[in-house]
VMD Tcl script that builds the backbone (N, CA, C; Angstrom):
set m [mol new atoms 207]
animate dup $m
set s [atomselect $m all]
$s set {name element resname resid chain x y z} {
  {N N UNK 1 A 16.082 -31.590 2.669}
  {CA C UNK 1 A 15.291 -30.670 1.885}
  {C C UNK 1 A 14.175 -30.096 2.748}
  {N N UNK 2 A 13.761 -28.949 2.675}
  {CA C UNK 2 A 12.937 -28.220 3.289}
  {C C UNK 2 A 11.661 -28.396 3.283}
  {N N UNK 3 A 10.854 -28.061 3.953}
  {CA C UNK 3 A 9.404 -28.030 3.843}
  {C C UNK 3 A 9.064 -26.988 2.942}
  {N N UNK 4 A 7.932 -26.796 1.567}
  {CA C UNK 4 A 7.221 -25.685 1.264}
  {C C UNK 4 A 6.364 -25.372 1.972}
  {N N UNK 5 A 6.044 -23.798 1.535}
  {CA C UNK 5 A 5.248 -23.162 2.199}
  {C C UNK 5 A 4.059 -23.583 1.137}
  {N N UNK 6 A 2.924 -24.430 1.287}
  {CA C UNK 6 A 1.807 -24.474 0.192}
  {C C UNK 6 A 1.135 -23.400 0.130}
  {N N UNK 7 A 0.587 -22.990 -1.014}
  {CA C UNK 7 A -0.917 -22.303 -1.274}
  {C C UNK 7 A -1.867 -22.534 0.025}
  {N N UNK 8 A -1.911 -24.080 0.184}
  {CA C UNK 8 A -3.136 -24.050 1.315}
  {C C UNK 8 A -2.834 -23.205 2.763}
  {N N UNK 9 A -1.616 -23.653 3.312}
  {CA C UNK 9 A -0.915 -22.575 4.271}
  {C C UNK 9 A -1.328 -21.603 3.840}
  {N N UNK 10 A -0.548 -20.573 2.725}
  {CA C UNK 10 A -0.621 -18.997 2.842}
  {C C UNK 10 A -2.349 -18.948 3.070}
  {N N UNK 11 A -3.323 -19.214 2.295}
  {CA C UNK 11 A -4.714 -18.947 2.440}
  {C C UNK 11 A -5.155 -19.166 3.778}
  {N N UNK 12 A -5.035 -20.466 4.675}
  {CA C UNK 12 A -5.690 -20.635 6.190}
  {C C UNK 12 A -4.769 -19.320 7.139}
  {N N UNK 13 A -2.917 -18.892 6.721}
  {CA C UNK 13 A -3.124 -18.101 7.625}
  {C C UNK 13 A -4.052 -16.582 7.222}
  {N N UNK 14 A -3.547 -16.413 5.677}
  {CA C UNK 14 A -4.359 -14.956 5.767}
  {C C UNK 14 A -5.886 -15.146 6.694}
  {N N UNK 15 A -6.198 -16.194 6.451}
  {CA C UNK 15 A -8.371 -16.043 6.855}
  {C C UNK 15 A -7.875 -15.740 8.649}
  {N N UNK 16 A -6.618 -16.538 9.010}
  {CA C UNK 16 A -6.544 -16.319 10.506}
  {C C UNK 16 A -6.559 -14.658 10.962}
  {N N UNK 17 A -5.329 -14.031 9.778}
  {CA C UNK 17 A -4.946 -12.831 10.437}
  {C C UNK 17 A -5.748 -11.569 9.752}
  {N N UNK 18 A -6.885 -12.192 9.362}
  {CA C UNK 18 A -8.057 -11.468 8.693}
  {C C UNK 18 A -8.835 -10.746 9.890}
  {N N UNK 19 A -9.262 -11.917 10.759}
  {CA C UNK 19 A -9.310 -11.795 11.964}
  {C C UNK 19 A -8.746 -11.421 13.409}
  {N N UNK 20 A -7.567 -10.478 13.190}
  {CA C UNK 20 A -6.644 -10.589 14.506}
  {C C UNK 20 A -5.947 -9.093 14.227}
  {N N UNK 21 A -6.255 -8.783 15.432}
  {CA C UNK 21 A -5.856 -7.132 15.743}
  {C C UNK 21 A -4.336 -7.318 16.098}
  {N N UNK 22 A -3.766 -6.221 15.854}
  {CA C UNK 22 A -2.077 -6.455 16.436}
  {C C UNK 22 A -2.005 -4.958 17.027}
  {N N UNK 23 A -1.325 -5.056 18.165}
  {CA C UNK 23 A -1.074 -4.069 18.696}
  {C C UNK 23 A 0.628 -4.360 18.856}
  {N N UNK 24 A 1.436 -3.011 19.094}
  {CA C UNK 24 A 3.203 -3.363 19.057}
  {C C UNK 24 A 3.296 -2.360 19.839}
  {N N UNK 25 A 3.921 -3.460 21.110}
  {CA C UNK 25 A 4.802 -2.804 22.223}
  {C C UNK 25 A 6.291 -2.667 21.943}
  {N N UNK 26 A 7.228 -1.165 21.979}
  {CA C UNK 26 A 8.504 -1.502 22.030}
  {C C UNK 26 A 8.918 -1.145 23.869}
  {N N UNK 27 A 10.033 -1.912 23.677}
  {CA C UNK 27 A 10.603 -1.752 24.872}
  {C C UNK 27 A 12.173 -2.204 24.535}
  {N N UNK 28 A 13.222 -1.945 25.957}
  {CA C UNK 28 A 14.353 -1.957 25.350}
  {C C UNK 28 A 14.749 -3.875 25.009}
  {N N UNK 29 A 15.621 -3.700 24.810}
  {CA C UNK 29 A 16.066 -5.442 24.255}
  {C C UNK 29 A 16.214 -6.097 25.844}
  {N N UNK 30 A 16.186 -5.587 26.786}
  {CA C UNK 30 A 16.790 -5.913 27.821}
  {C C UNK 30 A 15.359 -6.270 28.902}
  {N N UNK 31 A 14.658 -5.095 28.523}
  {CA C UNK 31 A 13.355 -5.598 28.730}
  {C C UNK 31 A 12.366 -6.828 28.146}
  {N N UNK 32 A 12.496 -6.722 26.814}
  {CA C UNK 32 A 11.944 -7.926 26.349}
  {C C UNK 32 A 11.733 -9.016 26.881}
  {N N UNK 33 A 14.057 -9.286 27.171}
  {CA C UNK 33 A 14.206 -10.483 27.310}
  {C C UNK 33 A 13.940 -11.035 28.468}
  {N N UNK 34 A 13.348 -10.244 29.942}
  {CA C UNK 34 A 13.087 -10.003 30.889}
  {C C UNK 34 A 11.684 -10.764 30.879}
  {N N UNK 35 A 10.891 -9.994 30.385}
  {CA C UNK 35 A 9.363 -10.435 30.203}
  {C C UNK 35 A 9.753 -11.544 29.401}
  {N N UNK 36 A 10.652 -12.333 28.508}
  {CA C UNK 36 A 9.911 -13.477 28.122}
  {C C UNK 36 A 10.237 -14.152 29.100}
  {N N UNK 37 A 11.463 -13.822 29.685}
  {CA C UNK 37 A 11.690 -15.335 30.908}
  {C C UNK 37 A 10.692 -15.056 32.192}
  {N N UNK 38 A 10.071 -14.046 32.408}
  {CA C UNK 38 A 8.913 -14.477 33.663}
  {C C UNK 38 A 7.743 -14.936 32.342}
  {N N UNK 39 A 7.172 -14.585 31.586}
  {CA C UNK 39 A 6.373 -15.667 31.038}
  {C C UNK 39 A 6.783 -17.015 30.682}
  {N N UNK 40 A 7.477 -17.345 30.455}
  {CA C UNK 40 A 8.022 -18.584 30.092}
  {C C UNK 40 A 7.932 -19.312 31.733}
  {N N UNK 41 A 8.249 -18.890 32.682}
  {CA C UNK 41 A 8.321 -19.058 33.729}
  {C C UNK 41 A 7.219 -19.639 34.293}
  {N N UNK 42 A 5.780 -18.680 33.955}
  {CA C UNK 42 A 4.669 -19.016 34.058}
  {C C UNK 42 A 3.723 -20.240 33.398}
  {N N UNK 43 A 4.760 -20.122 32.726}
  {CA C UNK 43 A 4.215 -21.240 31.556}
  {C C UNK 43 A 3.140 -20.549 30.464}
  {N N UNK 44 A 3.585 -19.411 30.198}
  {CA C UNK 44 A 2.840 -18.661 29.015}
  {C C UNK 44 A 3.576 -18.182 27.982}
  {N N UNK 45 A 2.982 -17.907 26.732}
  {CA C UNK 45 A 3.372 -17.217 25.689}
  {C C UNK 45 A 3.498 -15.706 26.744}
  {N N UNK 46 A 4.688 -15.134 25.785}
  {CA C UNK 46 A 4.863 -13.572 26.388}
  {C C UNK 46 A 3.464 -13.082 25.368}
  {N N UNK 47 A 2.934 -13.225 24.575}
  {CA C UNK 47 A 1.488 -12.775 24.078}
  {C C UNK 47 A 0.238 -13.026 25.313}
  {N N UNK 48 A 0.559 -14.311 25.433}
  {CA C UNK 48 A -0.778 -14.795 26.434}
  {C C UNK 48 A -0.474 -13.504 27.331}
  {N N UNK 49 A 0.914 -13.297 28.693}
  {CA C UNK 49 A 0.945 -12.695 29.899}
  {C C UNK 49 A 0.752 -11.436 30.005}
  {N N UNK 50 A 1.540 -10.808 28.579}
  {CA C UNK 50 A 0.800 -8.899 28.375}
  {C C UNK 50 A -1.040 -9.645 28.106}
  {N N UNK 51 A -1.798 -10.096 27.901}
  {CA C UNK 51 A -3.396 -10.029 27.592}
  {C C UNK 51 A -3.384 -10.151 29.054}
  {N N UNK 52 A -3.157 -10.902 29.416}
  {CA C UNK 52 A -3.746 -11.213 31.046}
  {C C UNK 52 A -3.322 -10.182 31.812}
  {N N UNK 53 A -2.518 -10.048 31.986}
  {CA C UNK 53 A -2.052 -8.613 32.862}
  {C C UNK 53 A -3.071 -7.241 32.346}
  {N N UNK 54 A -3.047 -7.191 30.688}
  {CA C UNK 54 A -4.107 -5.908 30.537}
  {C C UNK 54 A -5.073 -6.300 31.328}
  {N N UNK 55 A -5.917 -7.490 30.741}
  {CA C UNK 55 A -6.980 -7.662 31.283}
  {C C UNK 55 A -7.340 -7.946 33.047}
  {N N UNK 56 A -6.305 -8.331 33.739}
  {CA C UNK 56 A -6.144 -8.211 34.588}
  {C C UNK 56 A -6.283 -6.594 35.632}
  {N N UNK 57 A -5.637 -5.645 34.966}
  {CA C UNK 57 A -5.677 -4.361 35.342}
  {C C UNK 57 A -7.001 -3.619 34.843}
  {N N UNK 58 A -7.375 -4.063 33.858}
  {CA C UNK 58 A -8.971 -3.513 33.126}
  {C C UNK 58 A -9.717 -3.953 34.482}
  {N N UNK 59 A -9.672 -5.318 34.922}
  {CA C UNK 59 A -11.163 -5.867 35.630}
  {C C UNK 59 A -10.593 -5.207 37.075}
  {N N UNK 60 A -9.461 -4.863 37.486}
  {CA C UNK 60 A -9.070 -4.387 38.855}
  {C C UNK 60 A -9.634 -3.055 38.848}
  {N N UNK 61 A -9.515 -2.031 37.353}
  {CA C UNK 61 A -10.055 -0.936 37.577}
  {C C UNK 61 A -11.447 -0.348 37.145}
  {N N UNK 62 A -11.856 -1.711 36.841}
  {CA C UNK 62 A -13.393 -1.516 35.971}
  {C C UNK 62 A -14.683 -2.028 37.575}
  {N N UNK 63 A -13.862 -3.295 38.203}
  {CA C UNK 63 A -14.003 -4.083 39.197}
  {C C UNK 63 A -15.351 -5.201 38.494}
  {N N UNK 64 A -14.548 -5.642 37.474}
  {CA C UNK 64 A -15.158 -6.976 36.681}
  {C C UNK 64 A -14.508 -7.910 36.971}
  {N N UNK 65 A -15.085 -9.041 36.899}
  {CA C UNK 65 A -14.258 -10.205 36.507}
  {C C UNK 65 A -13.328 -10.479 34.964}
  {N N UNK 66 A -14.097 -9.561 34.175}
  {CA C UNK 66 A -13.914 -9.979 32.695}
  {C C UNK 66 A -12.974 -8.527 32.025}
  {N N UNK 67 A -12.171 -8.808 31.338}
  {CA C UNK 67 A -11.849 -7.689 30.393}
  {C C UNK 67 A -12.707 -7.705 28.789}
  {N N UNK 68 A -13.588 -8.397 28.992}
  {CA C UNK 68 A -13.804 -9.014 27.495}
  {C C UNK 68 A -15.420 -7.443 27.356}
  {N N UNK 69 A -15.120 -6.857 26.119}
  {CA C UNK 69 A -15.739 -5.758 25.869}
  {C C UNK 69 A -17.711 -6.055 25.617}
}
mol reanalyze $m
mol bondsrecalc $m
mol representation Tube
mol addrep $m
């Protein structure tokens, strides 16, 4: 038998994604699956390696250490 989804769940994630911007990259299926295996590789979420790479290219062309606004 399955796990329910409780009341308390649905409420802690809405307060999470109350808080949380989404941005949506498409790319082809072939690409995707590309980027998840070099993140995975890295030992990252494919979420974590697109932030770091933006932020990575922000502080290369800003010449910060930080991408953080």
């Amino acid at each position: 038998m399955g796990r329910k989804y409780t009341e308390a769940q649905a409420k802690a994630t809405k307060k999470y994604l109350s808080g949380i911007g989404e941005c949506k990259l498409r790319v082809s299926k072939e690409k995707k699956e590309y980027y998840m295996s070099v993140a995975k590789e890295a030992g990252m979420s494919l979420n974590e390696y697109i932030i770091q790479a933006v932020e990575e290219k922000i502080a290369k062309e800003k010449g910060k250490q930080s991408a953080e606004p």
